[in-house]
C-alpha positions in Angstrom: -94.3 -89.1 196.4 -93.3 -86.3 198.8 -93.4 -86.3 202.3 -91.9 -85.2 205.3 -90.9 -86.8 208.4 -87.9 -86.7 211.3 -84.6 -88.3 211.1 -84.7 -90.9 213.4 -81.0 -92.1 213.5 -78.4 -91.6 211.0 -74.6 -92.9 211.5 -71.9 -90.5 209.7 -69.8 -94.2 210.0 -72.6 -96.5 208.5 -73.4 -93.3 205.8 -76.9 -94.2 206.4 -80.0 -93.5 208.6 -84.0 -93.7 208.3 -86.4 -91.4 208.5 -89.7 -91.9 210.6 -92.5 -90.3 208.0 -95.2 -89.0 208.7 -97.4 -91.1 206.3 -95.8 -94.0 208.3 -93.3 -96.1 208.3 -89.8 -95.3 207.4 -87.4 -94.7 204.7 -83.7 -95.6 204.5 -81.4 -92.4 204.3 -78.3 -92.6 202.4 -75.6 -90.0 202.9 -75.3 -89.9 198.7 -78.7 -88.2 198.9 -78.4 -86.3 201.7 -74.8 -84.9 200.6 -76.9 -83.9 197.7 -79.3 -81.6 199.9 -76.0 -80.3 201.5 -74.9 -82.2 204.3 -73.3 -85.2 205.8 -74.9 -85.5 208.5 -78.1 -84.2 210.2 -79.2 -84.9 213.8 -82.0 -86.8 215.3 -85.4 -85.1 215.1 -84.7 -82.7 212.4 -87.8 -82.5 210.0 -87.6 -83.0 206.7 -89.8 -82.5 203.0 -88.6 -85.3 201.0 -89.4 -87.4 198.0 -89.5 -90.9 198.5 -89.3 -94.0 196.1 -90.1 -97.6 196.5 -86.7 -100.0 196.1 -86.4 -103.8 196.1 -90.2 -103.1 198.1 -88.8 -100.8 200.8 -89.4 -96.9 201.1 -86.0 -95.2 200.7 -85.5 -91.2 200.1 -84.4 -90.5 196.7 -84.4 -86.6 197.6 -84.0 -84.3 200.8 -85.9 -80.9 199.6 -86.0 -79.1 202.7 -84.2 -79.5 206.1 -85.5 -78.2 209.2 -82.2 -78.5 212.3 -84.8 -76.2 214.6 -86.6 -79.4 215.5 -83.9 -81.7 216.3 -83.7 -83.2 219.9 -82.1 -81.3 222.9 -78.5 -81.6 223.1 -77.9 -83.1 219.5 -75.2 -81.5 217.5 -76.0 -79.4 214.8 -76.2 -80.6 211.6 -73.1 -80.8 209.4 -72.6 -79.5 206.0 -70.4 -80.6 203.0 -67.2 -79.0 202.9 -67.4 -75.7 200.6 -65.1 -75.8 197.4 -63.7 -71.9 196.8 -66.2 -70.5 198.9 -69.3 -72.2 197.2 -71.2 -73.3 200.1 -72.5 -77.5 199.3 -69.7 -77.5 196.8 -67.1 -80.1 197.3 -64.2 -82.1 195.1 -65.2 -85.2 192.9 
């Protein structure tokens, strides 16, 4: 299913975060799947459109589809991307 809701923590250590949806409840971030949307890291409060999946009985997000950084809390860094391999922005070495 597909929703969309804010980042409410995510650790660049940890490589993992949840996201407070708007359905309710939250979903556990991985950086794997958010790495796949682009980044590494995204701050608190950014919105995002995401599909989410059911694992082991918990919601998790299987896909970011859209990231929103204009809603993230005052003062929070801005979001950081992957590295960009030969100029190819989201592109990086396996």
């Amino acid at each position: 299913m597909t929703d969309t809701g804010t980042v409410a923590w995510f650790d660049l250590t940890k490589q993992f975060g949840f996201v407070a949806l708007s359905s309710g409840g939250d979903a556990f971030l991985h950086m794997s799947v958010l790495k796949e949307a682009g980044y590494v890291w995204i701050p608190r409060g950014t919105t995002l459109r995401v599909r989410v999946e059911t694992d082991r009985g918990k919601p998790r997000v299987a896909e970011v589809l859209e990231v929103d950084p204009s809603t993230a809390r005052p003062g929070e860094n801005k979001p950081i991307p992957r590295k960009a391999l030969n100029g190819i922005s989201g592109s990086e070495p396996g």
